[in-house]
C-alpha positions in Angstrom: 31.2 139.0 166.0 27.7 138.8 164.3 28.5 136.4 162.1 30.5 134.3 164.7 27.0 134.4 166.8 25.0 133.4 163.6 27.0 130.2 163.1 26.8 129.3 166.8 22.6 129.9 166.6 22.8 127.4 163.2 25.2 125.1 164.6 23.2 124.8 167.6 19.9 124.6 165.9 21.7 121.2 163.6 22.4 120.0 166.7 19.2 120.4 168.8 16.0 121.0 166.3 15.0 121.2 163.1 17.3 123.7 160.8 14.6 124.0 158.0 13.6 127.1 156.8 15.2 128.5 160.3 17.0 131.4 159.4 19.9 131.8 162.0 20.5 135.5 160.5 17.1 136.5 161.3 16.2 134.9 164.9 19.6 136.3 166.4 18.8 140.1 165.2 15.6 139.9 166.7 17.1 138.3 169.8 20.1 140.8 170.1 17.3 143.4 170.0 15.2 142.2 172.9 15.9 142.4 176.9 17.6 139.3 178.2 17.0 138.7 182.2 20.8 137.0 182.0 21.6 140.9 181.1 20.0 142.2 184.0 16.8 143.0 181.5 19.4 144.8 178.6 19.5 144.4 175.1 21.7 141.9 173.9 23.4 144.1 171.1 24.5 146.6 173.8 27.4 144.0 174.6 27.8 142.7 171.0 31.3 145.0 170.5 32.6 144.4 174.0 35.1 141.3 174.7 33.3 140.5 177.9 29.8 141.0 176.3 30.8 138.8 173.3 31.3 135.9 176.0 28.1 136.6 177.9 26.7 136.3 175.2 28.1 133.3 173.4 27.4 131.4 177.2 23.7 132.5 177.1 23.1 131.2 173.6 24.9 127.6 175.0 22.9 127.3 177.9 19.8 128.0 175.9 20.7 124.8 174.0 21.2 122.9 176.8 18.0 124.2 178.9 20.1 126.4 181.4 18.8 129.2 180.7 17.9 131.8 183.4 
């Protein structure tokens, strides 16, 4: 699932900004380990192993993207 996240955080950084010297590896580790309000406040890598949590997850990144992020 990590790995799927970090090609989802480059792709979307190809798409949107400016890919270099961004290291997609490095951004979402430090992201997984800080509270998201989307959670509720929780860490991101709480859900990371969960089928639900994976999606929640995968929708947050989107919508951050796009500029839908809550």
């Amino acid at each position: 699932m990590f790995d799927t996240l970090v090609a989802l955080v480059q792709r979307m950084v190809a798409e949107s900004g400016n890919p270099i010297a961004f290291d997609a590896k490095q951004w979402l580790n430090r992201w997984l380990h800080e509270p998201v309000p989307a959670l509720g406040g929780r860490l991101p890598v709480e859900f990371l192993h969960t089928p639900d949590g994976a999606a929640r997850k995968t929708g947050i990144l989107a919508s951050m993207q796009t500029g839908t992020y809550q």
